[in-house]
KELUM-676752 format. One line per 2 residues: number of its first residue (from 1); their letters; for each residue z, x, y of C-alpha. Coordinates in pm, whole numbers. Example, Ala and Ser with C-alpha at 12.3 -4.5 7.8 and 13.67 -1.06 7.14 Angstrom:
// KELUM-676752
1> AS> 780/1230/-450; 714/1367/-106
END
This chain:
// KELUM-676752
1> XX> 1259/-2055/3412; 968/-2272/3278
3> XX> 777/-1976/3204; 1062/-1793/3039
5> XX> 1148/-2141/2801; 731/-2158/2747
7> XX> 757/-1760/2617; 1053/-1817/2408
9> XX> 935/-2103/2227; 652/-1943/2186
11> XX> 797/-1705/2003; 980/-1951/1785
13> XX> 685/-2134/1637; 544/-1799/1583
15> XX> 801/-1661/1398; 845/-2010/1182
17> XX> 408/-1989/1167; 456/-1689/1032
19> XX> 747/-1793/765; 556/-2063/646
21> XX> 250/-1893/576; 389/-1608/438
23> XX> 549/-1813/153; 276/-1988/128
25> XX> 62/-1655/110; 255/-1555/-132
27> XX> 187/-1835/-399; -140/-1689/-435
29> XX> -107/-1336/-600; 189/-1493/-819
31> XX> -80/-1736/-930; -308/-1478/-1048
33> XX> -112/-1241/-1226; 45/-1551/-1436
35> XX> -333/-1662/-1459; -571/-1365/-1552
37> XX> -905/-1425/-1571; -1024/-1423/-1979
39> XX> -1276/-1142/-1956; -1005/-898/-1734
41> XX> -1200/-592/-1618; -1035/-243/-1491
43> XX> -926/-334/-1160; -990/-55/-877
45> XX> -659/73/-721; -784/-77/-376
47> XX> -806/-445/-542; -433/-439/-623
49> XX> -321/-308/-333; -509/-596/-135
51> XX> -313/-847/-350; 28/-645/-293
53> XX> -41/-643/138; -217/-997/128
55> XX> 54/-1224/212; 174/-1006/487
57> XX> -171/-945/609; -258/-1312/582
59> XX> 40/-1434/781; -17/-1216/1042
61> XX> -358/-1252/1092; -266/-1599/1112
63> XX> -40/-1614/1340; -215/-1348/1586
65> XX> -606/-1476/1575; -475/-1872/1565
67> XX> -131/-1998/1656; -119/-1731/1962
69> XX> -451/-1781/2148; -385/-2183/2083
71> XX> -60/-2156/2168; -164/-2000/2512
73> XX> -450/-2214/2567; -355/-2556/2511
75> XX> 71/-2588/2533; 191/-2714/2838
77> XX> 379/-2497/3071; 649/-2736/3134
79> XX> 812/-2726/2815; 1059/-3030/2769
81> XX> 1114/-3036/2360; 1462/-2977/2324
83> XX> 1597/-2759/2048; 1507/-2798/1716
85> XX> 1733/-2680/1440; 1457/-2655/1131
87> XX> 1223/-2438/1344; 1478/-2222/1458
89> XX> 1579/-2164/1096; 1216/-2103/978
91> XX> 1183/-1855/1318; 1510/-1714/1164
93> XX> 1399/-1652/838; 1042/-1530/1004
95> XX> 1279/-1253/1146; 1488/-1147/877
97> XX> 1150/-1106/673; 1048/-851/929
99> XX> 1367/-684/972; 1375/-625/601
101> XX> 1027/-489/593; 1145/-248/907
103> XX> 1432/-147/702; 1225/-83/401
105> XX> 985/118/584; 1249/326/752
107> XX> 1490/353/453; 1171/534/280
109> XX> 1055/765/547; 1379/879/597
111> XX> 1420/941/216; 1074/1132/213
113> XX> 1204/1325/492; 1524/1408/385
115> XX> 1364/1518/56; 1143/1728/227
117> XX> 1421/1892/410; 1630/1972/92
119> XX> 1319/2156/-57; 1204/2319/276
121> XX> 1540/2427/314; 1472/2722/2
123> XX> 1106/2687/-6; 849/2980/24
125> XX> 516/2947/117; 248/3010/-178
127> XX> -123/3047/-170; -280/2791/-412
129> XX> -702/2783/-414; -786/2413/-305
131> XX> -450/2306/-195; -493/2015/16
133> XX> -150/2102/267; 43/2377/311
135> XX> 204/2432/18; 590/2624/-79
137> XX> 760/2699/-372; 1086/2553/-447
139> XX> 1392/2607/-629; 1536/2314/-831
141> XX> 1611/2146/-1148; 1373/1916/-1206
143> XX> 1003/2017/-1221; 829/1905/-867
145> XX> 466/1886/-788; 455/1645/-463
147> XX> 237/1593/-175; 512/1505/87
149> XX> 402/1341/437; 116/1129/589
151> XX> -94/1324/884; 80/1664/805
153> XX> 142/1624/468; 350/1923/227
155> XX> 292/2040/-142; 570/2148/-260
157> XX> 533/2280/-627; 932/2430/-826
159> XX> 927/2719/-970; 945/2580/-1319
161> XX> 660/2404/-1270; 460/2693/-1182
163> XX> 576/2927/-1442; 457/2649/-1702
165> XX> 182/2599/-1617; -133/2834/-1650
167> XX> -400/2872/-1400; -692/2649/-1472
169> XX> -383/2368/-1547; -220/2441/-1194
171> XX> -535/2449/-1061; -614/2102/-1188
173> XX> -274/1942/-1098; -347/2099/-729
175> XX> -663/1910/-738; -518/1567/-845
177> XX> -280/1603/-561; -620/1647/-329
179> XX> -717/1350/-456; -377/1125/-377
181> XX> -437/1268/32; -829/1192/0
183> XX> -686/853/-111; -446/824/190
185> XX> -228/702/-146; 141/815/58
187> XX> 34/614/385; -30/355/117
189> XX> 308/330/-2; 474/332/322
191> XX> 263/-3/335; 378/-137/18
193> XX> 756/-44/157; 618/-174/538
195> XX> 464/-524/408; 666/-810/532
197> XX> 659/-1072/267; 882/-1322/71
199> XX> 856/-1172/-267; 941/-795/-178
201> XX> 1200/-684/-476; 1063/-940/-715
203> XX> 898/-887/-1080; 523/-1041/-946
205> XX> 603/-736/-635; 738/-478/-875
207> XX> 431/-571/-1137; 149/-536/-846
209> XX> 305/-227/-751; 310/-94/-1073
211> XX> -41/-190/-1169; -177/-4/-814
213> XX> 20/286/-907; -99/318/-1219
215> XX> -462/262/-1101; -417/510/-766
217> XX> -320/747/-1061; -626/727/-1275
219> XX> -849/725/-945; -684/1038/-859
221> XX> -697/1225/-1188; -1060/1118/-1190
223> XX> -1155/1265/-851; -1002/1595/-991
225> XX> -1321/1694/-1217; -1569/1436/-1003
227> XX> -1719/1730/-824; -1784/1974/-1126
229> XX> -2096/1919/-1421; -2121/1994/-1757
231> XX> -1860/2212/-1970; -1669/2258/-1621
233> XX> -1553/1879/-1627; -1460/1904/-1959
235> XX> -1209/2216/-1933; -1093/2027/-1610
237> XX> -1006/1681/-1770; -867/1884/-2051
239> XX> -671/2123/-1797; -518/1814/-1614
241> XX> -440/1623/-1916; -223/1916/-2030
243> XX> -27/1991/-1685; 35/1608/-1730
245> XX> 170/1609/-2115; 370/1987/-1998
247> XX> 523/1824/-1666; 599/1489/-1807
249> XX> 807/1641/-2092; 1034/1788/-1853
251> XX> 1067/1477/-1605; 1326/1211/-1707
253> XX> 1173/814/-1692; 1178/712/-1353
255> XX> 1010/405/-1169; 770/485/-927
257> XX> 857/689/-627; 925/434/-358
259> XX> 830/691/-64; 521/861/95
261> XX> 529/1072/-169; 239/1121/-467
263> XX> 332/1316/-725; 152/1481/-1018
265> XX> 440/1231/-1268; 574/958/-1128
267> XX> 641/643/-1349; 311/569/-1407
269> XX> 167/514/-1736; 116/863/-1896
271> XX> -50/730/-2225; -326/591/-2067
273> XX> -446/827/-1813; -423/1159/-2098
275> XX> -621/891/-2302; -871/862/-2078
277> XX> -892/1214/-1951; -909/1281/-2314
279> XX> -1203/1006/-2363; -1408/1132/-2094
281> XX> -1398/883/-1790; -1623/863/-1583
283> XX> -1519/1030/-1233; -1551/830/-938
285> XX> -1882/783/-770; -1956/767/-439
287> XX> -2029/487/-241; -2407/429/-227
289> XX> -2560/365/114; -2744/55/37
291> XX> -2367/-107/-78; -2258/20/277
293> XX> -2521/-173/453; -2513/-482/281
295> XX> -2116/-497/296; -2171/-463/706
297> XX> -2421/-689/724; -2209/-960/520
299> XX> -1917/-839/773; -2130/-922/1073
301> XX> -2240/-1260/928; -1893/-1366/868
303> XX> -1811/-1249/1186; -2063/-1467/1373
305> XX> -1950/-1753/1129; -1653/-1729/1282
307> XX> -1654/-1684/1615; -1873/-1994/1633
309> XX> -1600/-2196/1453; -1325/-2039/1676
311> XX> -1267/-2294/1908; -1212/-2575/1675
313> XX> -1021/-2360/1430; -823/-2275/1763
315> XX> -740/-2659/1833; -683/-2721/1505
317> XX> -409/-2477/1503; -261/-2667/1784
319> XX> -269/-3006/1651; -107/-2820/1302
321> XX> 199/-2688/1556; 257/-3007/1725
323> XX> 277/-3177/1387; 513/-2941/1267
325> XX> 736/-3008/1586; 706/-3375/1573
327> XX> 748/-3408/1203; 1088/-3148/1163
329> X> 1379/-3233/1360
END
């Protein structure tokens, strides 16, 4: 029974660990979109993302690489604390966090997949040169070009949307979609719906995901001409920036599709990324080698860094929890 009391409150701090520093976690990307640094550069879709996931990854970390090997290593087995009524409500509200982020998570893939099934249900498979999945041709109202799925992933491209457009256009919008599964942009937003955090639903959430939607956008319309030179890039910025203006036209405001689902049109800002299709951006470049190594070899020093500091960082944890018990009631 010992054992069995040891496990379970355990589990409670862990959960309550894992409340705390998730609001706490949160506090910091609030902080910096109310606080923007004066000379703001283009963030990279990957940068807002990280401050979208952070207080979810942060907490978690947390409580997996500290409270939980501390925990194990230095709690008595003979637990004798009694109930505590403030840590079970912070273990309580350390489960309804998760709960809500499994609910998220499942409400979305079973939206993607219902959607998929609707357009399956009349589709017709196509041939489309540099289609990233297999793609189909569907029959409905609203014009639909979407990349539907995570490790077998769907195009599915209406009718309308494929008499509209001409070939180098089509060809272009095919290519953007490439770019979005290159990305991994729909396993993405199953994380964005997945992430367990306090602020889920809120403006700073909605505004972080808007911001790495609108940035996964321009990365992906970029990576559509990256590969060609010369007068070729230019017809394909110019091809993509018209399937954008023809599709958008035809697609009613929405917010951005809260599935695993990338689209050509989706909420994001059209303005800006015809404007800089327009302007010539530059594509994305790939990584250089020398970045590579020096980003491993800072991993492996930090690494090192840490493991040396591990055990104290692992009985500091432990004194932290005991004052936490001591101090709440």
């Amino acid at each position: 029974m010992s054992s069995l009391l040891f496990t379970l409150h355990g589990v409670t701090l862990g959960l309550a660990w894992f409340a705390i520093a998730n609001a706490v976690a949160t506090l910091g990307p609030a902080w910096m979109l109310r606080h923007p640094p004066r000379q703001q550069r283009v963030k990279p879709a990957g940068w807002w993302l990280a401050m979208r996931l952070f207080p979810a990854a942060a907490s978690t970390v947390l409580v997996a690489a500290l409270f939980v090997p501390s925990y194990w290593m230095f709690e008595p087995r003979d637990y004798d604390e009694g109930f505590q009524a403030v840590i079970a409500l912070m273990a309580f509200a350390g489960v309804s966090v998760l709960a809500a982020a499994a609910g998220r998570a499942g409400a979305a893939w079973t939206r993607a997949e219902r959607r998929a099934r609707a357009w399956m249900s009349r589709a017709q498979p196509i041939a489309l040169p540099g289609t990233p999945a297999p793609a189909f041709a569907v029959d409905c109202d609203a014009p639909v070009m979407a990349l539907v799925g995570i490790f077998r992933p769907r195009l599915f491209v209406s009718r309308s949307v494929l008499s509209l457009l001409n070939e180098e256009e089509l060809a272009a919008a095919v290519a953007h979609e490439a770019g979005h599964r290159r990305a991994f942009d729909n396993l993405k937003r199953l994380a964005v719906c997945a992430a367990p955090d306090w602020f889920a639903g809120t403006r700073t959430a909605r505004n972080l995901e808007q911001q790495w939607a609108s940035a996964a956008e321009h990365e992906a319309d970029r990576s559509t001409y990256a590969i060609v030179e010369g007068r070729a890039r230019t017809t394909a910025r110019c091809a993509l920036a018209s399937a954008i203006v023809k599709v958008a036209r035809l697609t009613p405001p929405s917010p951005i599709v809260a599935e695993p689902i990338s689209t050509l049109v989706d909420g994001s800002d059209i303005q800006s990324r015809v404007c800089a299709l327009l302007d010539g951006a530059a594509p994305v470049e790939p990584r250089r080698r020398w970045r590579t190594a020096v980003a491993a070899a800072a991993a492996i020093v930090a690494l090192v860094a840490a493991i040396d500091a591990y055990s104290p960082l692992l009985r500091g944890a432990h004194e932290a929890t005991e004052l936490l018990v001591h101090l709440l009631p």
